[in-house]
C-alpha positions as CSV (number, residue, x, y, z in Angstrom):
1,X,82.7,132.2,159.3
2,X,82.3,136.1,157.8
3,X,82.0,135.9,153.8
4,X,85.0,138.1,154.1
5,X,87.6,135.7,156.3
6,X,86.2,132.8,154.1
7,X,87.1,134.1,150.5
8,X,90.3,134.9,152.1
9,X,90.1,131.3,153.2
10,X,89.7,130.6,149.6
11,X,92.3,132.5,147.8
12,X,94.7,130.6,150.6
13,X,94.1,127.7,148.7
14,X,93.8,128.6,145.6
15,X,97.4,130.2,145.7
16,X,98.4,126.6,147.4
17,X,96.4,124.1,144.8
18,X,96.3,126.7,141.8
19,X,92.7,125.1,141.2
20,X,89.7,124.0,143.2
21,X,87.0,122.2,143.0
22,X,83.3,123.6,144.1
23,X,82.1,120.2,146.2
24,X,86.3,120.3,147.6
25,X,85.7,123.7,149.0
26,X,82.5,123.8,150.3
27,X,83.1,120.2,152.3
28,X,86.8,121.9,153.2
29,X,85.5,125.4,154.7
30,X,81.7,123.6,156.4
31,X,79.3,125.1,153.8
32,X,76.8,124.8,151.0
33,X,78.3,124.6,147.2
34,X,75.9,127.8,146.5
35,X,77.9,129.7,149.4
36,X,80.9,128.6,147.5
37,X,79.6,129.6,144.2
38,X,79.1,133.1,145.2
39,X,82.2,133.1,146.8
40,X,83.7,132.7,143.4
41,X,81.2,134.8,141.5
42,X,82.6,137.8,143.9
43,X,86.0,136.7,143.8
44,X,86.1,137.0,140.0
45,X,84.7,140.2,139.6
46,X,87.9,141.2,141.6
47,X,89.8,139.7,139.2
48,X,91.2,137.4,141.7
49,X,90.4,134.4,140.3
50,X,88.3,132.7,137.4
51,X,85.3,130.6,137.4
52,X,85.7,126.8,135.5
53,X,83.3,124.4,135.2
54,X,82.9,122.7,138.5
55,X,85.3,125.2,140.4
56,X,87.8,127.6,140.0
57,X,91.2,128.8,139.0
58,X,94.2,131.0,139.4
59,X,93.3,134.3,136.3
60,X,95.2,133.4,133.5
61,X,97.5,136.1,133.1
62,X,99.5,134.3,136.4
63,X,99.8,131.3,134.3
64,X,101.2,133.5,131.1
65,X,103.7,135.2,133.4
66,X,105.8,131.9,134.2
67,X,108.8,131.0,132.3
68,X,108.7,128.3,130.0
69,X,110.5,126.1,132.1
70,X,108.0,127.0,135.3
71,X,105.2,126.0,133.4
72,X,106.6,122.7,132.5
73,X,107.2,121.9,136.1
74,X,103.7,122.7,136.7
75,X,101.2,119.6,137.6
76,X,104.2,117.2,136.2
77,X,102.5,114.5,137.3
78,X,99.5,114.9,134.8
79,X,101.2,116.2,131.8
80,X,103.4,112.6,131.7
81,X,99.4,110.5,132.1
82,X,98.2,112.8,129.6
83,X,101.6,112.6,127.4
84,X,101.3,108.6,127.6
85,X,97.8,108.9,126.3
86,X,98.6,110.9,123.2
87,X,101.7,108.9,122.6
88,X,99.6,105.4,122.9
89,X,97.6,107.0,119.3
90,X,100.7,107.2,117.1
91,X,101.5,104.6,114.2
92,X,105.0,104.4,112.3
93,X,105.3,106.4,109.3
94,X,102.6,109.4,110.2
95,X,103.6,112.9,109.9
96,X,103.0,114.8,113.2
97,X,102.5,118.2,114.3
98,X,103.7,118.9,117.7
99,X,103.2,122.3,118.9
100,X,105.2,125.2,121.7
101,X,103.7,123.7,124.8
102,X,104.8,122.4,128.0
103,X,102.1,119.6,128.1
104,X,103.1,118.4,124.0
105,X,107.0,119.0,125.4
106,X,106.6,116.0,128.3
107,X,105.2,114.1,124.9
108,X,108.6,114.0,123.3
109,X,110.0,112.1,126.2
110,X,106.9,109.4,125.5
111,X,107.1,109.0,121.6
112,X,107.5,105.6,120.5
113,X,110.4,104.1,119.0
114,X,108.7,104.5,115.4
115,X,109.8,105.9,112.0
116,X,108.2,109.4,112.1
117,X,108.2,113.0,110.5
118,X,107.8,115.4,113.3
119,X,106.5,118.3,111.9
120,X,107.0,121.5,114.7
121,X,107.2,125.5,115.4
122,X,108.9,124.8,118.5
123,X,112.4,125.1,119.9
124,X,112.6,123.0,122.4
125,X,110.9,120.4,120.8
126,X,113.4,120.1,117.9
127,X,116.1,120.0,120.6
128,X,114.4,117.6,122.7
129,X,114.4,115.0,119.7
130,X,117.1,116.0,117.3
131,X,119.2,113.1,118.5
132,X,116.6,110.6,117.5
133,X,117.6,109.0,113.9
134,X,114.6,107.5,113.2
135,X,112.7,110.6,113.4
136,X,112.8,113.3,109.9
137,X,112.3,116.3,111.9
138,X,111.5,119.6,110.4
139,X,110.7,122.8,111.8
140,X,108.4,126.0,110.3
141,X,110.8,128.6,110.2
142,X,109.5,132.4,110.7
143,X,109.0,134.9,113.3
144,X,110.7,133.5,116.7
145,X,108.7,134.3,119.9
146,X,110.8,133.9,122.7
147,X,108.4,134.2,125.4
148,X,107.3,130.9,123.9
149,X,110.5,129.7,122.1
150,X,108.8,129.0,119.2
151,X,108.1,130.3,115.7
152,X,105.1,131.9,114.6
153,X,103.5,134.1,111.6
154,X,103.0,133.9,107.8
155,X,106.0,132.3,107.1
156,X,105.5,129.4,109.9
157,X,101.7,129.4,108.9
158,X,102.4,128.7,105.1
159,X,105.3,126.0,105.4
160,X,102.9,124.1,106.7
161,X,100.5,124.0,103.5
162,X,102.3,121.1,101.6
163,X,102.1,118.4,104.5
164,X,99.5,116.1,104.8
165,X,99.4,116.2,108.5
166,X,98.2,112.5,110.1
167,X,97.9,113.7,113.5
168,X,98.4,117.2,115.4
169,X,98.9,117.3,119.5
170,X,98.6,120.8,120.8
171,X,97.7,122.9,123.8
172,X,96.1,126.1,124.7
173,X,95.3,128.4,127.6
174,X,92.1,127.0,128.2
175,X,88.7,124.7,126.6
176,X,85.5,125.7,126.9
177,X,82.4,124.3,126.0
178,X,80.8,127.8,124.3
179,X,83.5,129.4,123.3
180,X,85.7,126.6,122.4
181,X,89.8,126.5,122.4
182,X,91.6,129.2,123.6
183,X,95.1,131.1,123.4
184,X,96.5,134.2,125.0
185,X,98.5,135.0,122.1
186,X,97.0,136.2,118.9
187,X,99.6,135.1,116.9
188,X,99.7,131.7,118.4
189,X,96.2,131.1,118.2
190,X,96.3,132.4,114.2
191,X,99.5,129.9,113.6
192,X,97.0,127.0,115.7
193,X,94.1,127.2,113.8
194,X,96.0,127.3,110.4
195,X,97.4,123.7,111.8
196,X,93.6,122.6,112.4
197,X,92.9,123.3,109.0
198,X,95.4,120.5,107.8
199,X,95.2,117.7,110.0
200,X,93.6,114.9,110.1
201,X,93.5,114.0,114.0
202,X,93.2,117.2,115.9
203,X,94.2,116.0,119.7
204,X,94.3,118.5,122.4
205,X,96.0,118.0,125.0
206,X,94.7,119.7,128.6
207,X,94.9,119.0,132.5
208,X,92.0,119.6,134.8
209,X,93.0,123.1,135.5
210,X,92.4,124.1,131.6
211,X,88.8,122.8,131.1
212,X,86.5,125.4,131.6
213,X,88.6,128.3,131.0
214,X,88.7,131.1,128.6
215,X,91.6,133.4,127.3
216,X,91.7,136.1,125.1
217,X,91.5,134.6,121.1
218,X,89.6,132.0,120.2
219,X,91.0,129.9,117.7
220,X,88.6,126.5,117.1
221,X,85.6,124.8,118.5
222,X,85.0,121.6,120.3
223,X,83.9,120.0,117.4
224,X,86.8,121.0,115.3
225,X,88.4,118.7,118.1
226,X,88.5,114.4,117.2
227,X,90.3,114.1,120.9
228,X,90.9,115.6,124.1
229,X,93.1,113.8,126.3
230,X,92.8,115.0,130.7
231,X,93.5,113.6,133.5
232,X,91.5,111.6,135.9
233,X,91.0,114.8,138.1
234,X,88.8,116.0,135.2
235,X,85.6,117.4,136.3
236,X,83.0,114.3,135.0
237,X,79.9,116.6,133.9
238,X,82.5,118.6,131.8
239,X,84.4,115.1,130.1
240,X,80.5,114.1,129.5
241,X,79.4,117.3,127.8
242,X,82.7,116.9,125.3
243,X,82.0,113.7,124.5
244,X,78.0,114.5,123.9
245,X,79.8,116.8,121.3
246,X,81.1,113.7,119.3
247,X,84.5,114.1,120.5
248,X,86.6,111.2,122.1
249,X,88.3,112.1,125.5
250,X,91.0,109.7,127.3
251,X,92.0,110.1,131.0
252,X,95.6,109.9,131.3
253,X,96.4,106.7,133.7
């Protein structure tokens, strides 16, 4: 097969899977992982795709282009493992951050039937749980984004300085091992890290497709992390480096 007809071969399934794996591809299209490899490495200096640890991905901007409500249908399957997981770490009485994404959105449907104070700058989240009485829900206030239904900014950043935050579940556009945490939005990444700041369990929450991956602001590093939670389809060699870093990681069942 022409290097040509097989990175066309490649962005096929890419477009199908919206991830792949390195060893996946190469068994799938009868070559070496190297062949693959440069595959990539040409692919993304097209802009076609991005290299992750182990594999590849759909570029990000694809990914920031979908609706709110697109992105929560995405891998649905591994948002609810990964939702499970973070749910299985709350305790009655904490005060909790939940933040704008998709992934912490599937965790409403999962939180357990606990006296709670649900701290959040999103939406959808306060809808999602404003029928629950034995929840204190209360929401930031300040700049609404609607591309993200949430609220962000100075105001949204400084309500947040009198609570004693027992445990934080967010998301991000990507995790990587360098760099660290990730956003596309400045703003968002800003209101993130000033959450980081004041809680005492940062949990990230992050399928397959995320780890790896780098977006545009930076906003914390692994070891500001005390848990990622992925799912089983997590590349190994990745889930081993975290953890060498002193973070826990749990694989959504």
């Amino acid at each position: 097969m022409l290097a040509i007809d097989r990175q066309r071969r490649i962005l096929d399934l890419l477009q199908s899977a919206g991830s792949l794996r390195t060893t996946e591809t190469a068994t799938e299209l009868g070559v070496t992982d190297e062949t693959v490899r440069k595959d990539f490495e040409t692919l993304e200096k097209r802009g076609v795709l991005i290299r992750t640890h182990g594999g590849a991905s759909r570029p990000q901007r694809i990914r920031e282009e979908l609706p709110f409500t697109e992105r929560q249908a995405i891998r649905r399957d591994e948002k609810q493992s990964i939702a499970r997981a973070a749910a299985s770490r709350i305790q009655a009485n904490e005060t909790i951050f939940l933040d704008a994404s998709s992934t912490v959105l599937t965790l409403t449907e999962f939180l357990p039937d606990l006296p709670l104070t649900i701290l959040t700058n999103a939406l959808s989240v306060f809808n999602a749980l404003s029928d629950r009485p034995n929840l204190d829900i209360i929401c930031t206030g300040g700049l609404f984004d609607s591309k993200s239904r949430s609220f962000i900014g100075l105001t949204a950043e400084q309500s947040l300085q009198r609570y004693n935050i027992h445990r934080m579940f967010f998301s991000g556009n990507g995790i990587h091992l360098d760099r660290g945490v990730s956003e596309s939005n400045s703003r968002q990444a800003a209101f993130k890290e000033r959450v980081i700041a004041n809680a005492e369990d940062v949990v990230f929450l992050a399928d397959h497709s995320k780890l790896g991956q780098k977006a545009a602001f930076f906003f914390a590093q692994v070891t500001d992390l005390n848990c990622l939670i992925t799912d089983k389809s997590a590349d190994p060699e990745f889930v081993e480096q975290v953890r060498s870093c002193g973070v826990e990681v749990l694989l959504g069942e």
